[in-house]
N, C-alpha and C positions, 0 to 999 in steps of 0.2 A: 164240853170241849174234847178234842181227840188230844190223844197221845201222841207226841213225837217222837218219833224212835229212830237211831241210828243202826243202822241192818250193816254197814259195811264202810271201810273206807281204806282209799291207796292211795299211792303217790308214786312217780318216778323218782329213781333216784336222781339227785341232784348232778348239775352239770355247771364248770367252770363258765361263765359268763363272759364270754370272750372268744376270739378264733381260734379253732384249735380246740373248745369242750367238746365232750364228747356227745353233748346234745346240741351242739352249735349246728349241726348238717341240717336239723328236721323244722320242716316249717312246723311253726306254731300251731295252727290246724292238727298237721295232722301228731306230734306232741298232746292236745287235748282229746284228740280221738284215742289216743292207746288207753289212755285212762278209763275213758268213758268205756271202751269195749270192753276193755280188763274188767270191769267192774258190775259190767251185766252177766259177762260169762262166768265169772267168778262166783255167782249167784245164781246163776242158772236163770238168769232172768228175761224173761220176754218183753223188749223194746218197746211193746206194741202197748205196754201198760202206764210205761212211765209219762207224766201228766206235763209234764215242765221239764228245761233243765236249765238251772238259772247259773251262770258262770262271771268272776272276778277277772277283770283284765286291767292291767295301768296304763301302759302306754296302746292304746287304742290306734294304732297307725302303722300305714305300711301294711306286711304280713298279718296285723295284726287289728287290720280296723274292718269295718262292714260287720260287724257281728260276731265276733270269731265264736262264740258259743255254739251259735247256729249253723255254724260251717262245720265245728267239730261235730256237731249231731250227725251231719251230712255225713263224714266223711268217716264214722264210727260205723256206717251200714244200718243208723237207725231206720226206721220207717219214715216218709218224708211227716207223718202226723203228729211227728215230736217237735215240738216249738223249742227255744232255745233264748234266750236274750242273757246280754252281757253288761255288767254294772261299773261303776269304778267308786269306790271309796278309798281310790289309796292305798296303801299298803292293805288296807283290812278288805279288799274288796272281797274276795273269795268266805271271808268271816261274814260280812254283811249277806254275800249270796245264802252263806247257811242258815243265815239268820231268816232272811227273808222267807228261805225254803220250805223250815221248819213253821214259820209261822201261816204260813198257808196250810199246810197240814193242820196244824192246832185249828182253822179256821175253818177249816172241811172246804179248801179251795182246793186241794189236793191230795191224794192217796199214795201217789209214790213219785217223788221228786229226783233228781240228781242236784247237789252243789257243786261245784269246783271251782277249776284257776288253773291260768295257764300266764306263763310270764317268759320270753326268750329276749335276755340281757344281751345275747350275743348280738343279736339283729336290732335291739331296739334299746339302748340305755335310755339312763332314767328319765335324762333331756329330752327323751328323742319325741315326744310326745308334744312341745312347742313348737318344735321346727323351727327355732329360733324367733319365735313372737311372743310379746308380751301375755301371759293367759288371763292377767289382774286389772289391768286396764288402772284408770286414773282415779275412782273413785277409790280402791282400796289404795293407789298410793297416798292418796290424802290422808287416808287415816292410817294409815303407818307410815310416818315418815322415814323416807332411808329403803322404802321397800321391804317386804317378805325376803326371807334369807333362805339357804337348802339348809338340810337337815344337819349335815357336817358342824355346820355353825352353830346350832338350834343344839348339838350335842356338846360343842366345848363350852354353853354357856350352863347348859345343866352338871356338867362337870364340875364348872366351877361354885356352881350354886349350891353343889353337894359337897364339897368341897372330897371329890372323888379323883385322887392323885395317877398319875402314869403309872405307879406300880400295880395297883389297887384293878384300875383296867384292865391291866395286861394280865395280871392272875385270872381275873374272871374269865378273857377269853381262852389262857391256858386251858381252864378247868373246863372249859365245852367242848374242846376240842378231846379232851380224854374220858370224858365221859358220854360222846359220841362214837370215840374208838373202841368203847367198851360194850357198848349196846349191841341190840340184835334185832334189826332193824328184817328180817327178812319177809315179815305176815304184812307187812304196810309198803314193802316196796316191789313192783311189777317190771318183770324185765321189759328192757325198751328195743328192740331193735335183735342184732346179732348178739345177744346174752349181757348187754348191760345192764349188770345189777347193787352197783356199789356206788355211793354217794364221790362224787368226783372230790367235792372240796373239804370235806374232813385230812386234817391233816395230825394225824399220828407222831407222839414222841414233840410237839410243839411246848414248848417252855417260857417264863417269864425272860429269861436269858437272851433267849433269840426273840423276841416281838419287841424287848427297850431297844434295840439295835434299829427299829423301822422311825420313820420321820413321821412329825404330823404331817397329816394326807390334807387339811384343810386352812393350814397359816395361811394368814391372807392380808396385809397392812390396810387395806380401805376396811375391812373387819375390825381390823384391831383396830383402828383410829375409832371406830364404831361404837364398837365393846369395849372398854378399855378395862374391863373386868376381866377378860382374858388375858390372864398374868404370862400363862405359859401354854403352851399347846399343847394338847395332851392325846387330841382323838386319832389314831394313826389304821391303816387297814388292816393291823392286826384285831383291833379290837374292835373293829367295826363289821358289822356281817358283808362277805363278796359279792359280785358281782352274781349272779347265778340266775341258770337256764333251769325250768320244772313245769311240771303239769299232777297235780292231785285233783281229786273227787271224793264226795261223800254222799251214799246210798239213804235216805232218808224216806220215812214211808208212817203212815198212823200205825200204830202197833197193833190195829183188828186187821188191816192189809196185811203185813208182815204175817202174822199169826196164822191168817189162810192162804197164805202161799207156802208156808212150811217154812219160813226165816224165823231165826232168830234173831231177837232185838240186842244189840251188844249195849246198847244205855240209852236213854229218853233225854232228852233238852228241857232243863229245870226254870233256868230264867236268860235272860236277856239284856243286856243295855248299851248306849251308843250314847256318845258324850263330846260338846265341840270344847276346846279350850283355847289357850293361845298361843296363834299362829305363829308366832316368833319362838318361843318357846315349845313348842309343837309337839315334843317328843314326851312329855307329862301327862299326859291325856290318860294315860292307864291309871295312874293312881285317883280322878272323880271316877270313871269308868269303872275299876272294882269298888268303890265305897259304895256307887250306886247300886248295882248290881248284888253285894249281899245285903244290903240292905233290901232289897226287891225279895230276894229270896230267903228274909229272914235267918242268915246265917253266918257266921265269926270265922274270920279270915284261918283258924285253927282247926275249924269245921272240914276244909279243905286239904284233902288228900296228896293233891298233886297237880301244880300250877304249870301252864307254858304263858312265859313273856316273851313276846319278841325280843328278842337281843337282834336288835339294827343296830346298836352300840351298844357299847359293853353298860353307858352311865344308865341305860333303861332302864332294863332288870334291877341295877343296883341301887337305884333313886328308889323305885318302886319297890322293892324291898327293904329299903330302911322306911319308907313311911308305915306301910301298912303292917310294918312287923310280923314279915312270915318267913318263916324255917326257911334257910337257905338252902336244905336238903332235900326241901321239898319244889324247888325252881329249877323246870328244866331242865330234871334229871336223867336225859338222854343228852344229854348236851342240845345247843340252840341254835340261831341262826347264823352265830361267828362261824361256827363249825361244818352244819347241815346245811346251808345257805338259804341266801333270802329272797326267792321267785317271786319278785312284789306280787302281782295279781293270783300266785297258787300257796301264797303264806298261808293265808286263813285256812285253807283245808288242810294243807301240810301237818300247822300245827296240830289242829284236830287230829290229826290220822293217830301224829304218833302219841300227844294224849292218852287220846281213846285206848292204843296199846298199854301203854306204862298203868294205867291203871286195873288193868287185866292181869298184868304182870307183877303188879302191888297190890292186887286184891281190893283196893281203896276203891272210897264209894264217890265221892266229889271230884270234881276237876274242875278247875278256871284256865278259860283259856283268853288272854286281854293280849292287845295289840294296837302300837302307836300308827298315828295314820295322818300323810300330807296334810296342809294348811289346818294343824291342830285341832284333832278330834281324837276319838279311841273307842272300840270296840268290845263287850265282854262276853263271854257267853260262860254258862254253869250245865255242865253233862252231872249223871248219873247214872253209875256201871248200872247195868242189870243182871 
């Protein structure tokens, strides 16, 4: 089997998810093209090689349906012989792309890939993608009765399950937020436009003091009457990742490719795994998801150098780390998605990006990188600096 090797990877910085960000101007297209271009120039790389470019998108509509992978091919100045398709898994979609990427490579389907993700919340919220129709239809009402719920819900019942209080939350997303103000973010992120090069929703000097002062963002009495487990509200948009506009990419290639083109491989893709759980519950999928996955790759959660969880909420990360008992020093120690924000369909690369950095930067040899994903499922994936 070949080696998968990661050659390269960027991201834009992040943009408020709303009118008025500073990525809000740019269609989506062309958002996935600066990445893509960034990322072949940045390599010196000839277009004309790359085999596939497989891209994560969520809401699929509008600006952002027909393909939008393929469009940013287009609109990057690829050669028209660069195919392109677009997947959706969800929050993990751009993880799943990498996944899929890498595993054509290991397959000898491919020799030099692109992954990415592109996601503009300003133009397309998370709804925006029903258009106000049912997407579940009657046969999964039947078997859940009451209906599937969003996430918001799906997080104050993990909350309470963990019995993870409003103080407890609001520290965690404090601490992403000051350990994103501290990082150095500048090898992973590509200017966009007239010199935008700083993550818009990182917010500097953010304290427990000021996020107890925000309301729950998702009390809801037909909830409650629902749940009645929910004593008290606790999930509020402090501690829950923003709304936010991104585009990332990651340059994947068999490491005999790489090697004769003169790249360096910055770390090889170890193991793999994808997990569905339940749907009501939705946001737990990370902890089978890493159990299976070092198990796959024969290795002890202590094995690992340096973890990114999604923080879509703060109770993610914190569930997920009291199960599988790992260093809290070692989660998403650039700070996370409270902080960095959360491009549904350009997460999965994102996280990778800055991964892939932080372990460069910590000399560590593992990385896990897991992420919760719509109608309960979860994504993992295990790099290896080189």
């Amino acid at each position: 089997m070949n080696t998968a090797v990661i050659v390269d990877a960027i991201r834009t910085p992040s943009g408020r998810g709303k009118a008025g960000g500073q990525l809000s101007g740019y269609h989506p297209v062309d958002l996935l093209a600066e990445v893509l271009g960034g990322l072949a120039h940045r390599n010196d790389l000839d277009p004309f090689l790359i085999d596939d470019v497989i891209g994560g998108c969520l809401s699929q509509v509008r600006r952002q349906a027909v393909n939008i992978t393929r469009n940013a091919v287009l609109a990057a100045g690829f050669p028209d012989s660069v195919p392109g398709t677009t997947i959706d898994r969800q929050c993990g979609s751009s993880q799943q792309a990498m996944s899929f990427a890498a595993q054509g490579v290991i397959a000898g389907a491919y020799d030099v890939v692109i992954a990415c993700g592109v996601e503009l919340m300003s133009q397309n919220p998370i709804n925006a993608a029903t258009l106000g129709e049912d997407p579940f239809g009657p046969r999964i009402a039947a078997r859940y009765p009451g209906g599937l719920i969003g996430q918001g819900i799906s997080a104050e019942l993990i909350a309470q399950r963990w019995n993870l209080d409003r103080s407890t939350l609001d520290a965690f997303a404090a601490r992403s937020h000051e350990r994103a103000s501290a990082a150095d973010f500048s090898n992973e992120i590509v200017a966009v436009g007239e010199g935008i090069t700083a993550d818009e929703t990182v917010r500097p000097g953010t304290t427990v003091e000021g996020l107890a002062g925000l309301r729950a963002a998702f009390e809801d009495a037909d909830m409650a009457a629902r749940f009645p487990e929910i004593a008290d509200w606790r999930i509020t948009a402090g501690n829950s990742s923003p709304l936010t506009d991104g585009a990332s990419a990651v340059l994947i290639m068999s490491e005999e490719r790489a090697i004769s083109l003169g790249l360096t491989p910055r770390a090889r893709f170890h193991s793999f795994a994808v997990t569905g759980s339940d749907p009501i519950e939705m946001l737990t999928g990370v902890i089978p998801a890493t159990r299976r996955i070092l198990d796959r790759a024969k290795l002890q959660i202590n094995d690992i150098d340096t973890f990114e969880v999604n923080e879509a909420f703060a109770c993610v990360p914190l569930t997920w780390q009291a199960e599988l008992d790992a260093d809290p020093e070692r989660v998403n120690p650039r700070g996370g998605a409270i902080a960095l924000g959360h491009p549904l369909g350009s997460s999965g690369t994102r996280l990778m990006t800055t991964m892939l950095n932080q372990l460069e930067l910590s000399g560590g040899r593992y990385g896990l990188q897991t992420m919760c994903e719509g109608g309960g499922m979860a994504n993992a994936t295990i790099i290896e600096r080189l």
